[in-house]
C-alpha positions in Angstrom: -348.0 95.2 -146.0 -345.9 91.8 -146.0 -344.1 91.1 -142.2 -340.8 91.2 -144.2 -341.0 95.2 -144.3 -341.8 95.5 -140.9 -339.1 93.3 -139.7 -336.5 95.1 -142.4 -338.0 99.0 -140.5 -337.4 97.1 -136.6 -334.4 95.4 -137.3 -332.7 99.4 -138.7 -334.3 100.7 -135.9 -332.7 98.6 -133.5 -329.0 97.9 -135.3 -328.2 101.5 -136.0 -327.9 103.4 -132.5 -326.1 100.2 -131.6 -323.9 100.9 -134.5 -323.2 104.4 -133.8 -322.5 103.2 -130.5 -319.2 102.0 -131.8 -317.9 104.8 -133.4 -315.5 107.2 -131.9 -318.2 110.0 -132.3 -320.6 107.6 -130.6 -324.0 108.4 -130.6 -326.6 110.6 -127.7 -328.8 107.6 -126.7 -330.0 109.6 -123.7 -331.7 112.5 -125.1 -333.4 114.1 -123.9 -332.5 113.9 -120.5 -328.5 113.9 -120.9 -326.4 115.8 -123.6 -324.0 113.2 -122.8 -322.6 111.0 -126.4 -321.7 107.3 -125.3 -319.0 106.2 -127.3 -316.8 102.3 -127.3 -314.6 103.2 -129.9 -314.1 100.3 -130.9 -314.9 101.0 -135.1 -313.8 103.6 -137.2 -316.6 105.9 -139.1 -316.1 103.9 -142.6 -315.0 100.1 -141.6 -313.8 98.1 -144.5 -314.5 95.0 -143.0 -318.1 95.9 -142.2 -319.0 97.9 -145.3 -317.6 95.7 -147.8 -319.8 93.0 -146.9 -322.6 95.2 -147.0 -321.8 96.6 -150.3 -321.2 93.1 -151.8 -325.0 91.9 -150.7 -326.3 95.1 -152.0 -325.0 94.4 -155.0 -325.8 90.4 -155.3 -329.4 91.7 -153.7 -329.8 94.3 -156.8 -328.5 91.7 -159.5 -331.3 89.1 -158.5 -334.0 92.1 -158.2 -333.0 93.4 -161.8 -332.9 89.7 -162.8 -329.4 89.5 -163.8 -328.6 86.8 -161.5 -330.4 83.2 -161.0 -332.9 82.8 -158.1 
């Protein structure tokens, strides 16, 4: 299995609690010895300015994959 996978699995392992972090729901990083959710606040659930990027690399990611796009 290439290193590429393992480093796309660690790197979502490690970005998303961080992530949920920052919502206003926040996220229970200290199961299972607190109930407690840790929350900044500082992003709403659906962020425009952090899921449009996102969205447009999906997209420019799936255009070179189904070969619609140059390398």
């Amino acid at each position: 299995m290439p290193l590429g996978y393992f480093a796309a699995a660690w790197l979502a392992l490690i970005t998303h609690p961080q992530l949920d972090l920052m919502t206003v729901y926040g996220t229970r990083l200290g199961l299972p010895l607190t109930d407690h959710p840790f929350a900044v606040g500082s992003i709403y659930i659906i962020e425009l300015l952090y899921t449009l990027p996102l969205l447009i690399g999906l997209a420019a990611v799936s255009a070179v994959c189904a070969g619609i796009a140059p390398d």
